[in-house]
MIDOSE-1310 file (N, C-alpha, C; in nm, 2 decimals, decimal comma, always signed):
residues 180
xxxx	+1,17/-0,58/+1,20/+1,09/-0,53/+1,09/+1,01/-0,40/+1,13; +0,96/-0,33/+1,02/+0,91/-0,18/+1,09/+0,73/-0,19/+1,08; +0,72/-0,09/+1,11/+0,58/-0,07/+1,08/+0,51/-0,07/+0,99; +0,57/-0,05/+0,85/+0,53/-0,07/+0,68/+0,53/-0,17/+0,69
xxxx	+0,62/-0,28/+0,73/+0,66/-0,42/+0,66/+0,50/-0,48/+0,75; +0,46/-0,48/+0,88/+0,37/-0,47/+0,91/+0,27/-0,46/+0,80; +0,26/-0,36/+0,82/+0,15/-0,28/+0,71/+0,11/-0,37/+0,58; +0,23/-0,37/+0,51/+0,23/-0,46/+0,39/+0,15/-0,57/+0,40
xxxx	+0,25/-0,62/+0,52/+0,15/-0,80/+0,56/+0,02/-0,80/+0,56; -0,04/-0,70/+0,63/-0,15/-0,71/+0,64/-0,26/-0,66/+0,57; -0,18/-0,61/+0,44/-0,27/-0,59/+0,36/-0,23/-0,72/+0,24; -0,14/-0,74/+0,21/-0,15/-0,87/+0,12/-0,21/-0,99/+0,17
xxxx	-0,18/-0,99/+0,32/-0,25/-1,12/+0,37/-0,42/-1,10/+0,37; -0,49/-1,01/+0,42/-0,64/-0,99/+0,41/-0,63/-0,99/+0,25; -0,61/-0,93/+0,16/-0,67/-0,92/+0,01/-0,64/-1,10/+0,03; -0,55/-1,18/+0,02/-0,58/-1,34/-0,01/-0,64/-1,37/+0,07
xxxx	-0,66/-1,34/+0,20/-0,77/-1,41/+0,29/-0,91/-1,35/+0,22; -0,94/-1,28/+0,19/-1,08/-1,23/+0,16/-1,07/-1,33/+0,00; -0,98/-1,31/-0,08/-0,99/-1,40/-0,21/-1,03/-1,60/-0,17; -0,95/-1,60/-0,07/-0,99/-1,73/-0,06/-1,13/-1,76/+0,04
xxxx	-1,17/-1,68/+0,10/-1,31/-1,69/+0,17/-1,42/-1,63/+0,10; -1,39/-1,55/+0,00/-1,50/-1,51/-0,12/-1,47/-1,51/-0,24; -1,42/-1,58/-0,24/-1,38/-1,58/-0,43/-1,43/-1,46/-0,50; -1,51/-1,45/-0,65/-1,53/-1,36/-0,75/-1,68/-1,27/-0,65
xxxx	-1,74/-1,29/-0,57/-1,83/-1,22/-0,45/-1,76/-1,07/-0,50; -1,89/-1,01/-0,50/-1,81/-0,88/-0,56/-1,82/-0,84/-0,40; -1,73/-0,72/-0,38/-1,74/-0,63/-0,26/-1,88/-0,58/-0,20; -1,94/-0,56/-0,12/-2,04/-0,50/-0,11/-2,16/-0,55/-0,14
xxxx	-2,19/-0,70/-0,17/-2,27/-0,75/-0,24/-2,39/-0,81/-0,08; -2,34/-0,82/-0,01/-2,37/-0,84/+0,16/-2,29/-0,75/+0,26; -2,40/-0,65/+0,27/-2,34/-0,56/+0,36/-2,33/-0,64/+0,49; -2,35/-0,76/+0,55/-2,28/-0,79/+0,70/-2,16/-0,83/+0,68
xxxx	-2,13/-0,88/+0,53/-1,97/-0,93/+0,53/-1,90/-0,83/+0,60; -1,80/-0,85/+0,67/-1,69/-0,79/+0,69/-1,58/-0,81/+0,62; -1,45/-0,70/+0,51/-1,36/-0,71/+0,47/-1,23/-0,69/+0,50; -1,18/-0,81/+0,48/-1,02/-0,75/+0,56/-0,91/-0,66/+0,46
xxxx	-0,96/-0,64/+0,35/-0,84/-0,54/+0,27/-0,92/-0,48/+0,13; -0,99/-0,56/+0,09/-1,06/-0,59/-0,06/-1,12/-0,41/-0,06; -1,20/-0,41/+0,03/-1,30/-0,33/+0,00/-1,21/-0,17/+0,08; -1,09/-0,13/+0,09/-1,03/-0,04/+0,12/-0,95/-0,03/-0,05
xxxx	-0,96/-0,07/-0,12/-0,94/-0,02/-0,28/-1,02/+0,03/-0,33; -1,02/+0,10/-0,46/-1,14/+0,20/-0,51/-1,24/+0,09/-0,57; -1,37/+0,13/-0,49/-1,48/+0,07/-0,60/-1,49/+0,01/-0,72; -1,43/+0,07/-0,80/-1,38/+0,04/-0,94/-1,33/-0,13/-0,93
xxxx	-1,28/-0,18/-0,83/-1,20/-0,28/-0,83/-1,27/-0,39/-0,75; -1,43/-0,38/-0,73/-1,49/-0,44/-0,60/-1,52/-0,57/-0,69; -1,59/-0,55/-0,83/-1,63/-0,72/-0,90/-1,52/-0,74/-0,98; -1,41/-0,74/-0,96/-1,30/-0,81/-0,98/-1,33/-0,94/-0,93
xxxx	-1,26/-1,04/-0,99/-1,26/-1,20/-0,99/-1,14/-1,24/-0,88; -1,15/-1,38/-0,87/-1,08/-1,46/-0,76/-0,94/-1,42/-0,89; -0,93/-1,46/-0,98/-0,79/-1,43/-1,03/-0,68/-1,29/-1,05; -0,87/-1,20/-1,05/-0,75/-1,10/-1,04/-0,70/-1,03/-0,90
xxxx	-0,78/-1,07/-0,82/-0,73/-1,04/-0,68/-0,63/-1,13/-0,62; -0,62/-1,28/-0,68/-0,49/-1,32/-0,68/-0,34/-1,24/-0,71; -0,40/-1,22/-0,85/-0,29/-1,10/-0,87/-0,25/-0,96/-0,77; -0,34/-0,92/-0,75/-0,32/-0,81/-0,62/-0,21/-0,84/-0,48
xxxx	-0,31/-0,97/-0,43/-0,23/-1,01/-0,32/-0,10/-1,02/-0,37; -0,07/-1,11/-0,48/+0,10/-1,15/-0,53/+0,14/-1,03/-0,52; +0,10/-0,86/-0,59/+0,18/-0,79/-0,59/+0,22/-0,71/-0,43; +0,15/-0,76/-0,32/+0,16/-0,72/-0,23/+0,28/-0,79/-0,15
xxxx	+0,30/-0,92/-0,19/+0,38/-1,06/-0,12/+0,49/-0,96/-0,21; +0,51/-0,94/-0,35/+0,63/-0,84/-0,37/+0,70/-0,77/-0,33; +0,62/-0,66/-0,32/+0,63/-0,57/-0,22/+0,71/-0,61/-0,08; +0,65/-0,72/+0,03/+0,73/-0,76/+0,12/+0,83/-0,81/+0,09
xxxx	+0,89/-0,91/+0,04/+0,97/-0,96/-0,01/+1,09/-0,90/-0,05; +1,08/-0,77/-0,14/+1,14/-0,65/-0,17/+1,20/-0,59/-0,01; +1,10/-0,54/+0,04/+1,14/-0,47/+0,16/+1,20/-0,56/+0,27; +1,21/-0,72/+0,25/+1,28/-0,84/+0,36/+1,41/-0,85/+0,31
xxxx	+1,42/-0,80/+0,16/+1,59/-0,80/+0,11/+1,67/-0,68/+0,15; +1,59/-0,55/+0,17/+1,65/-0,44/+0,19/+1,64/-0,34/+0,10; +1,56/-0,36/+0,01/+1,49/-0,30/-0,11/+1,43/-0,21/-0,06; +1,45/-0,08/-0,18/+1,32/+0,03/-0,17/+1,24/-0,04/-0,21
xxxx	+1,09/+0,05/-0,21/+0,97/+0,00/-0,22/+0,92/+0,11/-0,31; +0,90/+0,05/-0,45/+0,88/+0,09/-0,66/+0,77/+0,10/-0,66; +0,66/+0,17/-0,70/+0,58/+0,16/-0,79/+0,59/+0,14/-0,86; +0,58/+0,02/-0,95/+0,59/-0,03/-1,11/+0,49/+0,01/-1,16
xxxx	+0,37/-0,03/-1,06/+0,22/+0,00/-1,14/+0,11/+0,03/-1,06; -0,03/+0,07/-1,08/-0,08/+0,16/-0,99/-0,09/+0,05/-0,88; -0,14/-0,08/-0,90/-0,12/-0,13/-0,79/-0,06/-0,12/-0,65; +0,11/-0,08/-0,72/+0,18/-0,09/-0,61/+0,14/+0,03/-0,53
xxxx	+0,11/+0,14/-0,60/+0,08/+0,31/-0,58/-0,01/+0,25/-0,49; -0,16/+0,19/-0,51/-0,26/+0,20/-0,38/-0,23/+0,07/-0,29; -0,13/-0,02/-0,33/-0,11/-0,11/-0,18/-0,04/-0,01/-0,09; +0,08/+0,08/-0,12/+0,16/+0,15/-0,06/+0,10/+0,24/+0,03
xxxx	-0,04/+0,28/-0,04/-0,13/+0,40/+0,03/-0,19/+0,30/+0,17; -0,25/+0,15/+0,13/-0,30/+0,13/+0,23/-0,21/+0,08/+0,33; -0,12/+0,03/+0,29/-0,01/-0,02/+0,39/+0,01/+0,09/+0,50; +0,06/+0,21/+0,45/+0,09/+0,32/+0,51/-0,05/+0,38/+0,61
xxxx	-0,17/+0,32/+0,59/-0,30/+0,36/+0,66/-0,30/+0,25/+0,77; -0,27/+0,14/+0,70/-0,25/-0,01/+0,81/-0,14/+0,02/+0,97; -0,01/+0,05/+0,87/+0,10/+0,08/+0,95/+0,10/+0,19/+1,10; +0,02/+0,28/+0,99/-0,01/+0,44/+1,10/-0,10/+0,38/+1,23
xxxx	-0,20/+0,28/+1,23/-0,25/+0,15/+1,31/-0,21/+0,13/+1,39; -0,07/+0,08/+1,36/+0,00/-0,03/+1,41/+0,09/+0,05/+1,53; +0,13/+0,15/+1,42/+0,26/+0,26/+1,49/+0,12/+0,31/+1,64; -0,01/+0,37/+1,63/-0,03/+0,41/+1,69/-0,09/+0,34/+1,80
xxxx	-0,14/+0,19/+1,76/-0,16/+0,10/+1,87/-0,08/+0,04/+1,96; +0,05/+0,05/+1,89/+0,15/-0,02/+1,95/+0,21/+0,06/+2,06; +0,23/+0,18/+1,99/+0,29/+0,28/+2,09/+0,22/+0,29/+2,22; +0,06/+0,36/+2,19/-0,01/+0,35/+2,32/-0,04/+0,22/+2,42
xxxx	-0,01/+0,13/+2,36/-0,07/-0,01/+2,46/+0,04/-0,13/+2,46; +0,15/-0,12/+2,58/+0,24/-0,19/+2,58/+0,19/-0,35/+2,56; +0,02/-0,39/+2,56/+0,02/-0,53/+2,54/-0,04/-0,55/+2,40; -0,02/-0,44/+2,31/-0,01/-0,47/+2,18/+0,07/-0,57/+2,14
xxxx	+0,04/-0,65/+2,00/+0,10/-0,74/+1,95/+0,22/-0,68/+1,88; +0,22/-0,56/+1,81/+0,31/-0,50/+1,74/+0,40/-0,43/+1,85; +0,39/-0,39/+1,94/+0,45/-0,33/+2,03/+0,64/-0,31/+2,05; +0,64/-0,48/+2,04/+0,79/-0,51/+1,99/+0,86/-0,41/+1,90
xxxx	+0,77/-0,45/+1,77/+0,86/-0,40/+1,62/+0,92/-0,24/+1,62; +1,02/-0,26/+1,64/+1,10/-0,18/+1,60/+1,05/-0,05/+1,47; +1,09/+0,06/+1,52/+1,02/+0,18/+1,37/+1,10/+0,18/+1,29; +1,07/+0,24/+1,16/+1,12/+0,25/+1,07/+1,16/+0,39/+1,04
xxxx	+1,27/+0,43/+1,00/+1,34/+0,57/+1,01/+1,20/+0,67/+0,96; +1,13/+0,59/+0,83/+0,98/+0,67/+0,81/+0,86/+0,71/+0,90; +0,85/+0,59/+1,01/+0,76/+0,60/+1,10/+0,71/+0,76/+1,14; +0,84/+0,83/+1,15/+0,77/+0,90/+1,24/+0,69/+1,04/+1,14
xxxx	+0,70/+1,00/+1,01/+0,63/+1,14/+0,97/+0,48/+1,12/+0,93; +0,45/+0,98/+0,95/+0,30/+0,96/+0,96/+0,20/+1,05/+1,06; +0,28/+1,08/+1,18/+0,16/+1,15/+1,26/+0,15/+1,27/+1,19; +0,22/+1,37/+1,07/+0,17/+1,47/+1,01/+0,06/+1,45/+0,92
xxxx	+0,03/+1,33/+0,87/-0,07/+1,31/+0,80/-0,23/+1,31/+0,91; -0,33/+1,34/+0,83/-0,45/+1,39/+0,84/-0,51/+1,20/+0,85; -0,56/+1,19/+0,97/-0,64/+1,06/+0,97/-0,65/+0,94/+0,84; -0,77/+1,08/+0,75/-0,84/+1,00/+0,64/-0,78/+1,07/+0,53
xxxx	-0,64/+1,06/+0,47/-0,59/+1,16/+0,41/-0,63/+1,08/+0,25; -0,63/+1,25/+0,16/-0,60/+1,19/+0,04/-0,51/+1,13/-0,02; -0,49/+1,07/-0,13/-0,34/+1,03/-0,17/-0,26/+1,13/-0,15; -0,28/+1,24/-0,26/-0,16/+1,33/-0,27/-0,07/+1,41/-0,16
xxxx	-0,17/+1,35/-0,04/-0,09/+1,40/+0,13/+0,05/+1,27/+0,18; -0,01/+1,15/+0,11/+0,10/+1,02/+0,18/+0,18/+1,09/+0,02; +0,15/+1,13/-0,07/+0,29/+1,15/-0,18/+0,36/+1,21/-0,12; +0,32/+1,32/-0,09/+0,43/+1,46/-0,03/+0,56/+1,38/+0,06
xxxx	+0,48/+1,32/+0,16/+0,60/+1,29/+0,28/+0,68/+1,08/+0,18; +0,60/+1,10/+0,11/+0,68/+0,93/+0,04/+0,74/+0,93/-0,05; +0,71/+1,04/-0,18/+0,82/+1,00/-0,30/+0,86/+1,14/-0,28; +0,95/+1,08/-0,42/+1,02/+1,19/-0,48/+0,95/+1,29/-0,54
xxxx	+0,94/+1,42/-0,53/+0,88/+1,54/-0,56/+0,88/+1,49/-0,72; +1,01/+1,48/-0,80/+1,00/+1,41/-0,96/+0,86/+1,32/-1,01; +0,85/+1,22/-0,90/+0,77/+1,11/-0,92/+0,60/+1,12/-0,92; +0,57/+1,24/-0,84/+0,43/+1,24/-0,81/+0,35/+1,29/-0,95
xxxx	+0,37/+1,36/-1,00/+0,28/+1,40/-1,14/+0,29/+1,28/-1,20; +0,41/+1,20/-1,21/+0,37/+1,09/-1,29/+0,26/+1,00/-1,26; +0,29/+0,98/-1,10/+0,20/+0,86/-1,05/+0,07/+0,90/-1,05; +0,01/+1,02/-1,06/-0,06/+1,05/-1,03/-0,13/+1,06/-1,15
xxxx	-0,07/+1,10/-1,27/-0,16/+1,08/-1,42/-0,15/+0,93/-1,48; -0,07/+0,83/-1,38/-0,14/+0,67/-1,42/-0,21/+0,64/-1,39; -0,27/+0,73/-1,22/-0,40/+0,68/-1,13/-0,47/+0,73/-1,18; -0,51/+0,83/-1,25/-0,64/+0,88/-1,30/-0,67/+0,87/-1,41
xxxx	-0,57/+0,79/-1,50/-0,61/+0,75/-1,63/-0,65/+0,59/-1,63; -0,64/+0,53/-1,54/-0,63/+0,40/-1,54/-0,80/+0,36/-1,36; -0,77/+0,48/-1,26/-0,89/+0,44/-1,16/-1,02/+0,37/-1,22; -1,08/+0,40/-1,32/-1,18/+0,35/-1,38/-1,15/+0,20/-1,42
xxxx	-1,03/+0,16/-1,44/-0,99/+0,04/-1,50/-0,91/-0,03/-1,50; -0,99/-0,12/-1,33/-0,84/-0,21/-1,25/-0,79/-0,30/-1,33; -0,84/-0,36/-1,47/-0,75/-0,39/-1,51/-0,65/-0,41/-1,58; -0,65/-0,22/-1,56/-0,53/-0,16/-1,65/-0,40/-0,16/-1,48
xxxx	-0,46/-0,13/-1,39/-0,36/-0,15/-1,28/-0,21/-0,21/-1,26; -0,20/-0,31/-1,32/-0,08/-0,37/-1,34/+0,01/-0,37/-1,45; -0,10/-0,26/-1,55/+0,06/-0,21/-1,64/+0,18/-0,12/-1,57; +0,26/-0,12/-1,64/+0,39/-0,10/-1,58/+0,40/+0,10/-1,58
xxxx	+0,40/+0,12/-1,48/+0,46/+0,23/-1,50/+0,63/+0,31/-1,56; +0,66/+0,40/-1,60/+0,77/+0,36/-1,66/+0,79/+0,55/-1,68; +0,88/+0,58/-1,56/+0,99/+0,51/-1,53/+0,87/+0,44/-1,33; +0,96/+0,36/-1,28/+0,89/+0,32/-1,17/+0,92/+0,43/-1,07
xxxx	+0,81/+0,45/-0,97/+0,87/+0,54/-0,87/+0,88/+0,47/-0,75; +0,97/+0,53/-0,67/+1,09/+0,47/-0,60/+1,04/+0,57/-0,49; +0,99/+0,53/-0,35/+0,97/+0,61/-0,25/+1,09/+0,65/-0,16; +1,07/+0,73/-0,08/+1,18/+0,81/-0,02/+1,21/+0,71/+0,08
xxxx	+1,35/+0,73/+0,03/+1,44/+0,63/+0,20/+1,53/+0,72/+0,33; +1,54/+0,67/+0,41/+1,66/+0,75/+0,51/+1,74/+0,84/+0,46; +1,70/+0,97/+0,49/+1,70/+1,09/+0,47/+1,67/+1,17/+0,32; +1,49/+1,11/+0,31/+1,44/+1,19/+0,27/+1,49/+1,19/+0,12
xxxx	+1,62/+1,09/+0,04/+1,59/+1,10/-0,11/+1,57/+1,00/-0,14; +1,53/+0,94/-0,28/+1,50/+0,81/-0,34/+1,61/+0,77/-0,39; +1,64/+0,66/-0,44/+1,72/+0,63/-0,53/+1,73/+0,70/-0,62; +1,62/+0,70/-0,66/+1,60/+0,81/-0,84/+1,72/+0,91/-0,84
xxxx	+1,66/+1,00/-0,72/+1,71/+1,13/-0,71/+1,91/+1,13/-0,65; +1,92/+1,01/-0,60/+2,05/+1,02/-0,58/+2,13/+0,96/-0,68; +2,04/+0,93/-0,80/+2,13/+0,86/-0,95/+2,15/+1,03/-0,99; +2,07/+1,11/-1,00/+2,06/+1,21/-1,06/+2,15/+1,37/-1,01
C-alpha cells in the first residue's frame, strides 16, 4: 500500500476515533483536548454532531476501500475534495518520516507512483497548490466553485458534485481526460 492509502487511514480512523471519544463536543470547546483529524477541517464543520461526523468518517472508509480495489480516487463531493487534501498532508508525514528514520512504522510501505511530487508542495500549502499536482487541469474550477459555495455549509458537503473529479493517476492523466 502507498503513502495515500496511509494517509486516508488515518484520517478516516482519527475523524471516528474523535467521534466516538467526543461525540456532538464541538471542536475547540477545551482547548487541552487533543484532535486526531476533526479539527484539521474548516471551522465551519467543528459543531457538527456525532452523526454527521459519522458520515465523514464513512466517506473516508470509501475512499480506502476504492483505492484497496485499484480505484481512482473521485471527488463526488466536497467532502471527498478536503479528506483528499488532508490525506495528502497526513501522507507527506508519513512519506517524510518514514524515509528519514529506518525505525519508522511506515518505513516498509512501499510509494506510490504520486509520492514523489509532494516534496514540491509548500509545508502549509493552500488547496489550489495539492490541485495543480492532483487533478485534472478540467476539474479544478469546478471543485473549487463547490468549495466555496458550500465552505460555510458542511452540511451541504455531501452533495454530489457532478461531474465527479477524478485525480491524476500514473502518468499524470485522469480517467476523465483519457475518456476524452
Amino acid at each position: 500500500m502507498s503513502a495515500l492509502y496511509t494517509g486516508l487511514c488515518l484520517v478516516a480512523d482519527g475523524v471516528a476515533l474523535d467521534t466516538d471519544d467526543r461525540g456532538d463536543m464541538p471542536v475547540g470547546a477545551d482547548h487541552r483536548i487533543e484532535w486526531r483529524a476533526l479539527d484539521a477541517f474548516p471551522p465551519a464543520s467543528w459543531r457538527q454532531g456525532a452523526r454527521w461526523r459519522r458520515r465523514l468518517a464513512a466517506r473516508g472508509k470509501h475512499l480506502i476501500r476504492t483505492l484497496e480495489v485499484g480505484g481512482g480516487l473521485v471527488a463526488e463531493c466536497v467532502v471527498d475534495y478536503l479528506v483528499h487534501h488532508l490525506a495528502i498532508d497526513r501522507a507527506r508525514d508519513e512519506i517524510y518520516g518514514a524515509r528519514s528514520d529506518p525505525d519508522h512504522p511506515s518505513h516498509h510501505i512501499p510509494a506510490h507512483p504520486a509520492d514523489f511530487l509532494w516534496h514540491r508542495l509548500p509545508y502549509s500549502s493552500p488547496l489550489g497548490d495539492h490541485d495543480a499536482l492532483c487533478y485534472a487541469p478540467n476539474h479544478i474550477a469546478m471543485l473549487h466553485r463547490s468549495y466555496r459555495a458550500t465552505i460555510d455549509r458542511p452540511e451541504q458537503w455531501f452533495d454530489p458534485i457532478v461531474p465527479p473529479a477524478t485525480l491524476i493517476t500514473e502518468g499524470g492523466a485522469s480517467r476523465a481526460d483519457e475518456s476524452n
